[in-house]
N, CA, C and O of each residue as an XYZ file, in Angstrom:
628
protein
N      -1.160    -35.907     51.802
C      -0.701    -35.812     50.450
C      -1.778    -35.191     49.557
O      -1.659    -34.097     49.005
N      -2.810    -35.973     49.474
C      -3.911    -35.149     48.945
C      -4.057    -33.303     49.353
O      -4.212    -32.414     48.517
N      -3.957    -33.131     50.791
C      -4.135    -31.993     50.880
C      -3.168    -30.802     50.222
O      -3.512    -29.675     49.864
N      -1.796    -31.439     50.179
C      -0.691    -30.585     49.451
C      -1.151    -30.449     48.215
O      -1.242    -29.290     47.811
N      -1.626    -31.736     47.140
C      -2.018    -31.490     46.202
C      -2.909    -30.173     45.617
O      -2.757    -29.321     44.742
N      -4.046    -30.560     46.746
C      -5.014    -29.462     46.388
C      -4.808    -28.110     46.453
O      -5.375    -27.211     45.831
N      -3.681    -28.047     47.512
C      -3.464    -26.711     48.050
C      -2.452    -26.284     46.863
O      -2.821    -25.140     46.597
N      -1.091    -26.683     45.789
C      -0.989    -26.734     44.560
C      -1.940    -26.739     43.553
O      -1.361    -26.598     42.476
N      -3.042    -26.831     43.429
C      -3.876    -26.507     42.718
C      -4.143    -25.597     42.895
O      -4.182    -24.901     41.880
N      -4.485    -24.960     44.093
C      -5.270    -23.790     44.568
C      -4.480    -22.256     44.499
O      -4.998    -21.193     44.155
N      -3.086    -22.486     44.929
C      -2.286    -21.320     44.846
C      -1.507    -21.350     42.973
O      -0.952    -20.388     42.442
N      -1.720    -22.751     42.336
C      -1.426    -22.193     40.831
C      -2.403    -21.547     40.441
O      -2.153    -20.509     39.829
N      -3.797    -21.921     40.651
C      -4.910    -21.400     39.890
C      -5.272    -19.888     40.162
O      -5.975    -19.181     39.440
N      -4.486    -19.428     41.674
C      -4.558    -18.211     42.314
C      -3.604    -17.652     41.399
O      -4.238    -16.680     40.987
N      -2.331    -17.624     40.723
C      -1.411    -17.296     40.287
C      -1.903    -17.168     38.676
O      -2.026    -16.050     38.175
N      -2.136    -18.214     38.017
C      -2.689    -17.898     36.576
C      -4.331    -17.048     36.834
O      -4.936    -17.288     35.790
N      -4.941    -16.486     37.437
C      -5.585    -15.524     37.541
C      -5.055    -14.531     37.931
O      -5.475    -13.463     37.485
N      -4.221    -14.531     38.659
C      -3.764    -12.933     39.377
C      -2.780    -12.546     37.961
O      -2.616    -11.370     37.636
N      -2.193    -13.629     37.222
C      -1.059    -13.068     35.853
C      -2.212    -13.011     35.056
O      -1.949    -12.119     34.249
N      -3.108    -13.350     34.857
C      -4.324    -12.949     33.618
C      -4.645    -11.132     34.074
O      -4.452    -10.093     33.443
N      -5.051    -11.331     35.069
C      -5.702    -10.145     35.608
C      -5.110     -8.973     35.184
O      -5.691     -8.132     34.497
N      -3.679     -8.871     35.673
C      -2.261     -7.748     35.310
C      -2.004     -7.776     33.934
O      -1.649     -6.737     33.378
N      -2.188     -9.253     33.044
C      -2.347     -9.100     31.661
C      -3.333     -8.364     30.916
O      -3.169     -7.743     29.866
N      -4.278     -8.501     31.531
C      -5.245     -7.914     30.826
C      -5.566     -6.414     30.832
O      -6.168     -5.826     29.933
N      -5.027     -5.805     32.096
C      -5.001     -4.424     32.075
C      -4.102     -3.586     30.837
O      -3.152     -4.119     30.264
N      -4.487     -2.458     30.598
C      -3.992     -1.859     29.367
C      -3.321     -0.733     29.668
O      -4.108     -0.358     30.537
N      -2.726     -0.124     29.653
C      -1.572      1.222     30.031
C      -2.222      2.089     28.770
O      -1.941      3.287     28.731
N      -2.808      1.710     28.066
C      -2.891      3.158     26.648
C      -4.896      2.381     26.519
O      -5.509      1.619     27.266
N      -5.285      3.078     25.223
C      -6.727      2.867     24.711
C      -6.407      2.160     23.545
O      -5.503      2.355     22.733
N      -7.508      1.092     23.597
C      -7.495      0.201     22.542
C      -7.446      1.129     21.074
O      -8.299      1.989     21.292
N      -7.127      1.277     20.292
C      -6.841      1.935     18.917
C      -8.229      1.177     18.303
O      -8.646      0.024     18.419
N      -8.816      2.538     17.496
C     -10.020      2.061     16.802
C      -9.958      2.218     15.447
O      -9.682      3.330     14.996
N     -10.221      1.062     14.537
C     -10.198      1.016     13.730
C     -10.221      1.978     12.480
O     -11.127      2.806     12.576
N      -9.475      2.086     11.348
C      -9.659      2.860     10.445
C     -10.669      2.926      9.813
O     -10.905      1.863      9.240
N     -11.804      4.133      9.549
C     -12.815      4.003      8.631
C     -12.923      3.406      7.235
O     -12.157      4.008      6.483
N     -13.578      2.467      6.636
C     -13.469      2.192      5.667
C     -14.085      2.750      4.107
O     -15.248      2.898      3.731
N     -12.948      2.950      3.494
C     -13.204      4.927      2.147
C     -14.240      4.227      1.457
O     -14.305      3.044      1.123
N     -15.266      5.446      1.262
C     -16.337      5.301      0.999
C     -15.985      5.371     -0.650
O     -14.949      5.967     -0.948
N     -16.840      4.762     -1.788
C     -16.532      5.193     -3.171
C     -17.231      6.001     -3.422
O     -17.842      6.574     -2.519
N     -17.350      6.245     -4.361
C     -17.643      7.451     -5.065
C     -18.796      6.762     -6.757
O     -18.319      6.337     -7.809
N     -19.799      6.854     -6.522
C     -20.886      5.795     -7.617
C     -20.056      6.249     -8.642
O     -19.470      5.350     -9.246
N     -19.808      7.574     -9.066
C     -19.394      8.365    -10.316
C     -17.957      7.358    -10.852
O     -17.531      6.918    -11.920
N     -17.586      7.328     -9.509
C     -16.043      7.428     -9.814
C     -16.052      5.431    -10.053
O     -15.271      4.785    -10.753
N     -16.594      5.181     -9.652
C     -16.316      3.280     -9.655
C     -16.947      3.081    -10.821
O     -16.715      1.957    -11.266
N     -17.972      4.026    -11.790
C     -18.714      3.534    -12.828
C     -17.558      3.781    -13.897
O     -17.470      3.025    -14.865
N     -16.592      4.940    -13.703
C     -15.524      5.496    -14.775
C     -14.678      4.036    -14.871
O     -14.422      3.206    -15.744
N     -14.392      4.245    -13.377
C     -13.122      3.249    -13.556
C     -13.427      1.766    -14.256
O     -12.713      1.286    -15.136
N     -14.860      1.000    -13.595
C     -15.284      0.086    -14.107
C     -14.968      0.290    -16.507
O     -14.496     -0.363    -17.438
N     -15.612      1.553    -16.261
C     -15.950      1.495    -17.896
C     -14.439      1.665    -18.535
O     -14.058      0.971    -19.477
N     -13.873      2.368    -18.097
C     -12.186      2.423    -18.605
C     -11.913      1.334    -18.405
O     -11.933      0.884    -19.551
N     -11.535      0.137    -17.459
C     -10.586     -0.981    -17.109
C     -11.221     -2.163    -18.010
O     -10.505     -3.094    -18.379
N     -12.374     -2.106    -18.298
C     -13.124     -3.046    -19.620
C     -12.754     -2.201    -21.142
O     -12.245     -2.781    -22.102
N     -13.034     -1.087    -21.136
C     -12.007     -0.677    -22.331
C     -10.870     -0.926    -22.864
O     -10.448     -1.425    -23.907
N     -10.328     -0.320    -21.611
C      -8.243     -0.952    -21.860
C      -8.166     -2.286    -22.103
O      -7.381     -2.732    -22.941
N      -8.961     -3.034    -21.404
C      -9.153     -4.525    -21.751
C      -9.340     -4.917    -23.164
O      -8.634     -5.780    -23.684
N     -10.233     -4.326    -23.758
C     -10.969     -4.744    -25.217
C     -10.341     -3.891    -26.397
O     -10.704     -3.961    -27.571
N      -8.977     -2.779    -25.712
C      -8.235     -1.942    -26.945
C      -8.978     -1.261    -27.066
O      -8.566     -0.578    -28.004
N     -10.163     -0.772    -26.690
C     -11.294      0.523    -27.208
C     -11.077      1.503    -26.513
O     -11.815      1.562    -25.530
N      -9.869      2.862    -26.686
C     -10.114      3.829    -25.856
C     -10.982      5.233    -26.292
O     -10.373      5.796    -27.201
N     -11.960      5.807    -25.992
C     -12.530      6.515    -26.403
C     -11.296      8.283    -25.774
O     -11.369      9.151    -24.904
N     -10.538      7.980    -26.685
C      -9.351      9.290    -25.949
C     -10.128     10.768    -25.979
O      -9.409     11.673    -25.555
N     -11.717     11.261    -26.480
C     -11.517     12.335    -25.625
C     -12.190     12.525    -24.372
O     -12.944     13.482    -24.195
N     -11.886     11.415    -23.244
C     -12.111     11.635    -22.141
C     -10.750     11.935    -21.500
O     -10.943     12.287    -20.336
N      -9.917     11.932    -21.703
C      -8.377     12.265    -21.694
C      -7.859     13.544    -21.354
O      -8.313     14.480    -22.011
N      -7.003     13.807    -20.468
C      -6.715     15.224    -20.680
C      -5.259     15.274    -21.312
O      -4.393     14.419    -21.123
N      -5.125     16.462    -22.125
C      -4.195     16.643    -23.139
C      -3.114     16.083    -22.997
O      -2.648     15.689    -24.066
N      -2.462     15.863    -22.048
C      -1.214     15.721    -21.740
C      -0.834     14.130    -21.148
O       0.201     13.728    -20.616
N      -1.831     13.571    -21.401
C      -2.131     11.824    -21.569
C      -2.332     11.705    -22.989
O      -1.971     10.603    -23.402
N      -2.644     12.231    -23.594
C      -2.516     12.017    -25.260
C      -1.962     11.374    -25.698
O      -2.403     10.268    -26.014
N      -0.607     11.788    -25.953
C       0.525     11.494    -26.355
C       0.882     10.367    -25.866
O       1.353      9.623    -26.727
N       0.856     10.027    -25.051
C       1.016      8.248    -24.063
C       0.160      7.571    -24.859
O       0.520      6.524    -25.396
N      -1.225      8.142    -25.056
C      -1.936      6.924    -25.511
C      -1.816      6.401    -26.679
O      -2.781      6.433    -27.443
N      -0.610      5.813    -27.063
C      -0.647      5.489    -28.277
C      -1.083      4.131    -28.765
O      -1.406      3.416    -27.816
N      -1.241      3.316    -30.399
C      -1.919      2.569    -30.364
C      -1.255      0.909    -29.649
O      -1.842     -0.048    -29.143
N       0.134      1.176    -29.910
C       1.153      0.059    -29.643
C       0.846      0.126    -28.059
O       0.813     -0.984    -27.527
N       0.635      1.139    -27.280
C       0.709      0.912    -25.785
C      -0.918      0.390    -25.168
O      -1.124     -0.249    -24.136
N      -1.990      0.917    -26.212
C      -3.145      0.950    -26.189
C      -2.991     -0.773    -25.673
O      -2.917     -1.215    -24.527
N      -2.976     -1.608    -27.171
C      -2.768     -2.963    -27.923
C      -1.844     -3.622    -26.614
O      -2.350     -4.617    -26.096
N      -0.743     -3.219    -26.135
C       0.077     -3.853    -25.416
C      -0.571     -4.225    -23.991
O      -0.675     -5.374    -23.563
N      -0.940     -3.191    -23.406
C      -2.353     -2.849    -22.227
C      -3.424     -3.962    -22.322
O      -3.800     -4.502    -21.281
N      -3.842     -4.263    -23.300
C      -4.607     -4.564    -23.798
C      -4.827     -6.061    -23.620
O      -5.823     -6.667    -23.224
N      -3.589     -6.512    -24.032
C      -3.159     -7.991    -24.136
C      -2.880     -8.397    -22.924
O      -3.281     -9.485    -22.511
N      -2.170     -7.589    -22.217
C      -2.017     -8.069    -20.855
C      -3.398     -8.289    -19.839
O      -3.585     -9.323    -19.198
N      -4.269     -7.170    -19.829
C      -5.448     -7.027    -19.353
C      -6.180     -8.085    -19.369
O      -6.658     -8.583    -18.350
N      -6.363     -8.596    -20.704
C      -7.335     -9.247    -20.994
C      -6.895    -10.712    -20.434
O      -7.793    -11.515    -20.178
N      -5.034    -11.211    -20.167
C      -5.119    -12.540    -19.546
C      -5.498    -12.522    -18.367
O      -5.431    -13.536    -17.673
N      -6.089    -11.077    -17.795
C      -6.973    -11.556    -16.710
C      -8.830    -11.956    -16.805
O      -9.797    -11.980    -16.043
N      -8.566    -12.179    -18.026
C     -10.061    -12.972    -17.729
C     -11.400    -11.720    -17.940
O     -11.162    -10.519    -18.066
N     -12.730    -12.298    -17.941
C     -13.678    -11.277    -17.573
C     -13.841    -11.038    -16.209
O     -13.910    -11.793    -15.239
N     -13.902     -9.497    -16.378
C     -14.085     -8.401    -15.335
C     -15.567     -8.726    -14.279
O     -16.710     -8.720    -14.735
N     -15.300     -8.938    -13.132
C     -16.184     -9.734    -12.316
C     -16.869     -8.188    -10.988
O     -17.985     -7.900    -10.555
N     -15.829     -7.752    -10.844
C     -15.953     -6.591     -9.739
C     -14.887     -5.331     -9.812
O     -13.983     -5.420    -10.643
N     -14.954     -4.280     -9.055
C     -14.591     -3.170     -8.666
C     -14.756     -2.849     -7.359
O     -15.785     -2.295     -6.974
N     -13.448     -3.264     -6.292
C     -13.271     -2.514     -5.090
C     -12.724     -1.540     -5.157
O     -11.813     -1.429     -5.978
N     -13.144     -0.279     -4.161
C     -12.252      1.040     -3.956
C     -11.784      0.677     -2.985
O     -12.429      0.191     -2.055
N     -10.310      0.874     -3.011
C      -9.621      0.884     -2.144
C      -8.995      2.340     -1.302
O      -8.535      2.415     -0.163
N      -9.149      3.246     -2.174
C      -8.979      4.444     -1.300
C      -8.746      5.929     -2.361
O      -8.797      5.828     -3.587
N      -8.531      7.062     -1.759
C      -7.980      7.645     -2.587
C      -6.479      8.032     -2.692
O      -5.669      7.565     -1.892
N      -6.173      8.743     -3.514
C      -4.691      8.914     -3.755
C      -4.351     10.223     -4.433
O      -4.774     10.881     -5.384
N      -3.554     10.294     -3.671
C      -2.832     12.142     -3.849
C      -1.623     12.017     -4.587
O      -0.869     11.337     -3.891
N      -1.026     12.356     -5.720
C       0.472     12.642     -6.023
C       0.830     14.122     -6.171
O       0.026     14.739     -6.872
N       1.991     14.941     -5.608
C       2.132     16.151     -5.847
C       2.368     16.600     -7.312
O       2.782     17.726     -7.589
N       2.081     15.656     -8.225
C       2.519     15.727     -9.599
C       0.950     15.817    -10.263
O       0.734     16.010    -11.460
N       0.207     15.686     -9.520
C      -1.495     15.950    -10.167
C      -1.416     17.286    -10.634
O      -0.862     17.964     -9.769
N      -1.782     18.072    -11.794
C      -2.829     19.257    -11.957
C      -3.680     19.230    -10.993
O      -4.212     18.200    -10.579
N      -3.937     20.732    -10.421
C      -4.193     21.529     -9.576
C      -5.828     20.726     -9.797
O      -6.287     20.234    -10.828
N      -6.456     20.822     -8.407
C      -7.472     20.492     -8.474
C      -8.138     18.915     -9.268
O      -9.275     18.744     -9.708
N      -6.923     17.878     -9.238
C      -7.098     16.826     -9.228
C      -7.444     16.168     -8.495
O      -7.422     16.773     -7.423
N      -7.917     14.839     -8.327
C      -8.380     14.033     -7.510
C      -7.803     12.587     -7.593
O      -8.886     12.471     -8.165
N      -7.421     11.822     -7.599
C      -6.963     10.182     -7.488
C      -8.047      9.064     -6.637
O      -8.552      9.172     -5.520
N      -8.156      7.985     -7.654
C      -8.753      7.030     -6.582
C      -7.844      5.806     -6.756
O      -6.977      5.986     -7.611
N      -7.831      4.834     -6.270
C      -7.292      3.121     -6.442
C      -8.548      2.531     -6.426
O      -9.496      2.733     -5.668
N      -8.438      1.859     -7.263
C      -9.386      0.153     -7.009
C      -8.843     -0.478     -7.455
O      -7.902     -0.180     -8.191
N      -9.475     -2.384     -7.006
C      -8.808     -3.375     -7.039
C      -9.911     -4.247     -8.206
O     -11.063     -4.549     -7.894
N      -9.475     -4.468     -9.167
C     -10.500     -4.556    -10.297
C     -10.228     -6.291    -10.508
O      -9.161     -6.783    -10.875
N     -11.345     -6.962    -10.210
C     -11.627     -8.243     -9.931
C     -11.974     -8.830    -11.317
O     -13.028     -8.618    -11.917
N     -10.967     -9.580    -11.739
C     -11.638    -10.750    -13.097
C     -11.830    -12.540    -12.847
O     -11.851    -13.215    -11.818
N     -11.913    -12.783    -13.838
C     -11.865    -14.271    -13.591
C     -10.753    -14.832    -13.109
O     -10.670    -15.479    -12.065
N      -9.780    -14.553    -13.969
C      -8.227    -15.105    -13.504
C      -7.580    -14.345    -12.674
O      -6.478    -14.769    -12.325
N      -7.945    -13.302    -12.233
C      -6.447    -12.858    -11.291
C      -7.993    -11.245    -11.049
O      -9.191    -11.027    -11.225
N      -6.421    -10.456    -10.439
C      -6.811     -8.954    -10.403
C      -5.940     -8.087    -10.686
O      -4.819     -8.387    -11.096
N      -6.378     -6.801    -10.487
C      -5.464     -5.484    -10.947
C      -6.014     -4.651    -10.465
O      -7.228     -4.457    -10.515
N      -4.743     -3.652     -9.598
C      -5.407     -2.443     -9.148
C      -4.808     -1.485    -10.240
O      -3.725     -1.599    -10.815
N      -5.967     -0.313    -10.421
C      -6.035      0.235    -11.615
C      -6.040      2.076    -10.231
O      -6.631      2.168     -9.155
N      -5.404      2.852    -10.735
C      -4.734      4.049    -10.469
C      -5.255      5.078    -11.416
O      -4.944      5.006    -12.605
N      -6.048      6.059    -10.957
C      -7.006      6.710    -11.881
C      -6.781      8.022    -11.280
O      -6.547      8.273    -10.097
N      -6.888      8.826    -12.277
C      -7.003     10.084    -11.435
C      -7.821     11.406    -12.470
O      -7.344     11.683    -13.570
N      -8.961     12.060    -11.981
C      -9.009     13.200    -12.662
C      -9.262     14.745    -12.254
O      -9.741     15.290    -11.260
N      -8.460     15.421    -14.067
C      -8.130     16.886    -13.406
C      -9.577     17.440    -13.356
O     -10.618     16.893    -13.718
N      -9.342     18.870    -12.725
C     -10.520     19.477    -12.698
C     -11.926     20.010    -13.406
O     -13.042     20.418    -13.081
N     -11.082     19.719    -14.662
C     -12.403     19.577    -15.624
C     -13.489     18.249    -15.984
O     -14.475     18.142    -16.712
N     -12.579     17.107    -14.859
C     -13.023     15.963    -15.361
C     -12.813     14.872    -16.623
O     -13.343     13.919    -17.195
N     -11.324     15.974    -16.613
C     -10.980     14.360    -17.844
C      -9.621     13.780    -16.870
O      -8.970     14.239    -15.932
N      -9.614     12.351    -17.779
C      -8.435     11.448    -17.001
C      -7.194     12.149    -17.070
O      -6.851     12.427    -18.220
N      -6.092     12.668    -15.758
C      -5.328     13.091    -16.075
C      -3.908     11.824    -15.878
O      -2.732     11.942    -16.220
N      -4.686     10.547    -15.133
C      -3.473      9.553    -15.064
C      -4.095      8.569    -15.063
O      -4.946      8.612    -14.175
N      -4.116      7.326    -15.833
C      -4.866      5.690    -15.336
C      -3.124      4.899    -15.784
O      -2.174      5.173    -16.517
N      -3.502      3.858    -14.847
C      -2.161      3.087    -15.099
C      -2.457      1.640    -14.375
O      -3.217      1.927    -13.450
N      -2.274      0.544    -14.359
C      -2.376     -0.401    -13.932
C      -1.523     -1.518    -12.985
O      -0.588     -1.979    -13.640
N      -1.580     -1.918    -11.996
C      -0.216     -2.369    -11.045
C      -0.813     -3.709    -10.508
O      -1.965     -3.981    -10.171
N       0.566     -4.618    -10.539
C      -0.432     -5.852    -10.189
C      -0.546     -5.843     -8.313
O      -1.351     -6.547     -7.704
N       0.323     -5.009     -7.725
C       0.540     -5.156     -6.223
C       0.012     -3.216     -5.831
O      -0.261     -2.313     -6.621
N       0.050     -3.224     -4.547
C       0.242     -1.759     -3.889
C       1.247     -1.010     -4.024
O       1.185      0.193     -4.278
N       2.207     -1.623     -3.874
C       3.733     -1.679     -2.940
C       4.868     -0.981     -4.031
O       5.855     -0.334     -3.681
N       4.432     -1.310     -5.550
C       5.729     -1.520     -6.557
C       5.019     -0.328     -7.155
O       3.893      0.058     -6.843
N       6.049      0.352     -8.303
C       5.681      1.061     -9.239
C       5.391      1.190    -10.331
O       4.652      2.063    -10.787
N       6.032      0.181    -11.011
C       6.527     -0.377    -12.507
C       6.459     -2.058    -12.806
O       7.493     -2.723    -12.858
N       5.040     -2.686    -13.006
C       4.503     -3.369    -12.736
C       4.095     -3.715    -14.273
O       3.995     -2.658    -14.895
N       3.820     -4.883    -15.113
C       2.907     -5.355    -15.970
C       1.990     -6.105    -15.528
O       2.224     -7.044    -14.767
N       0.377     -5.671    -16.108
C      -0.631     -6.766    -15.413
C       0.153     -8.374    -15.838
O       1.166     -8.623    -16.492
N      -0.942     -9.355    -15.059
C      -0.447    -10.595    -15.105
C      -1.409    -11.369    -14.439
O      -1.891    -10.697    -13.528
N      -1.908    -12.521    -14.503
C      -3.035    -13.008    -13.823
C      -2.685    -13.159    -12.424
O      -1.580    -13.701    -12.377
N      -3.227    -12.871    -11.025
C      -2.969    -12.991     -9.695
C      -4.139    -13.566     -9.750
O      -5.066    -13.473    -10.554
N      -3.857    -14.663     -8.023
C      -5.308    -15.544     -7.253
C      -6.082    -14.595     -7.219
O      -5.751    -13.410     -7.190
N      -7.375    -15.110     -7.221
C      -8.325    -14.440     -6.707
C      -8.581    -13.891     -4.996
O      -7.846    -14.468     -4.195
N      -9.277    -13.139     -4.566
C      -9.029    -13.111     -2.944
C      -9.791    -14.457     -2.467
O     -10.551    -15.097     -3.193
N      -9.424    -14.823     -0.957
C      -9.899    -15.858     -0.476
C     -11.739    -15.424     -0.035
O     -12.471    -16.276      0.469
């Protein structure tokens, strides 16, 4: 009896190694990770100094390019403003990547970051044309959506 036992031990333990073994082999190459987007000092100091602006209602509009003008008005400024600020003081600036729309002026550029306060966050959507003024900033509380009002979100874990 003992010996059956053991010999059940011996041909399961043969069996969960021989199914590990065939498990573990791979038919394709492990996939390597995506590089992680480098920022840009220039570009995280803008965004930093704009997203504490919009916060405090102070926009200095001629960093603006013309055709953001007209958007910036003072009611949307003020409205921006109020929302922004129930997120608390501004703690950090992650880049999260850059961003292309076919609706940029020629020789634009786009970045995202995820702009860290006390109470929550906001990724802030920036983009500039080729002369270097803002040709789009806008604020979203998720990735995913389009048409978004800030709002306080958790902090990350």
């Amino acid at each position: 009896m003992r010996f059956a036992a053991a010999a059940a031990a011996i041909v399961i333990s043969l069996l969960f190694a021989a199914s590990m073994a065939t498990g573990a082999a791979r038919s394709h190459a492990t996939p390597t990770p995506s590089p992680t987007p480098v920022a840009d000092p220039a570009m995280t100091k803008l965004a930093t100094q704009q997203f504490v602006a919009w916060q405090a209602g102070i926009i200095n509009k001629h960093l603006y390019a013309d055709q953001v003008l007209a958007k910036l008005t003072d009611e949307r400024i003020a409205d921006t403003s109020r929302a922004l600020g129930q997120l608390g003081a501004f703690t950090d600036a992650v880049f999260i990547g850059p961003w292309a729309d076919p609706s940029f002026p020629a020789g634009a550029r786009g970045y995202i970051y995820q702009m860290r306060c006390v109470e929550g966050n906001v990724y802030l959507w920036l983009a500039i044309d080729a002369t270097g003024k803002i040709a789009t900033i806008f604020f979203h509380n998720r990735l995913d959506v389009e048409t978004v009002t800030a709002s306080p979100s958790p902090p990350p874990p």
